[in-house]
N, C-alpha and C positions, 0 to 999 in steps of 0.2 A: 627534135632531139639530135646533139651531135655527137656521134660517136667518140670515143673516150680513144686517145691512144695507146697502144700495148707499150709500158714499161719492162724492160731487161734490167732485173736488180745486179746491181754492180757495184764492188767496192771503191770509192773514192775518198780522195783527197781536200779536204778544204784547208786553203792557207790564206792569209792575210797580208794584203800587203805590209813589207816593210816600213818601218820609222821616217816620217817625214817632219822639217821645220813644225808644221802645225799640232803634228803629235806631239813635238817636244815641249810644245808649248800651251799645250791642253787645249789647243784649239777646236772646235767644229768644223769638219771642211767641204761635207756634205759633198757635193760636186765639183765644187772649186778643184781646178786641178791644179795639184799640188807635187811638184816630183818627190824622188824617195831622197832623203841624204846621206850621209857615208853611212851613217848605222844601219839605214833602210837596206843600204846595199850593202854593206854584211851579215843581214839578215836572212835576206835573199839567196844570197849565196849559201847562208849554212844550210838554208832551209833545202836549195840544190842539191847540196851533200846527201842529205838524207833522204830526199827522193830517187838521188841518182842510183838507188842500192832495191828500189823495186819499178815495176812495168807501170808503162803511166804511155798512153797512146795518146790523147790529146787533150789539151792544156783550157780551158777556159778562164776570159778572162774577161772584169770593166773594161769597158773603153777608155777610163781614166789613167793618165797616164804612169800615176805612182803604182796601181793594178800592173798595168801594159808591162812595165818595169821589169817590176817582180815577175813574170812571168817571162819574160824574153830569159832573168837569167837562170832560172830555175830549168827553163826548153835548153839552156845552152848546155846544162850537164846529165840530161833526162834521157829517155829512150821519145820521148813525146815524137810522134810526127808532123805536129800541128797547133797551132796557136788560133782559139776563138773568140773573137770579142764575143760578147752576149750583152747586148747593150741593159737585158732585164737584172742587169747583175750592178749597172751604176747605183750608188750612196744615193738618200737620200737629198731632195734638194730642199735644205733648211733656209735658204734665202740669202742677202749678204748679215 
């Protein structure tokens, strides 16, 4: 039997990466990495705006790099001290 670890309930934030070509285009991109495009990256940044207005210590993120994105700009307006990939947070892999 392995021990279970102790949870600290804490309020968080879940956000989504911003708009990419493949969203625009109803694609599936499952893993495929896909950057964010202009909308993706003013989405990101509004989304910044409105985190930047509460306490947010560190940022988790996919390793994908439209995730990576959104998350560098949303750290660059935050109180965040830190940016984590968590790789158990990558999309699905739907295949090509």
């Amino acid at each position: 039997m392995v021990d279970e670890p102790t949870l600290t309930p804490a309020p968080f934030y879940f956000i989504r990466h911003g708009e990419t070509d493949w969203n625009k285009l109803k694609l599936m991109q499952g893993q495929t990495d896909t950057p964010l495009n202009s909308t993706g990256i003013f989405q990101a940044e509004a989304a910044a705006q409105i985190i930047s207005k509460r306490k947010v210590v560190t940022i988790c993120t996919s390793p994908l790099r439209r995730a990576r994105q959104t998350a560098e700009l949303i750290a660059a307006k935050s109180s965040a001290s830190s940016i984590v990939t968590v790789a158990g947070l990558v999309e699905s892999n739907f295949g090509s």
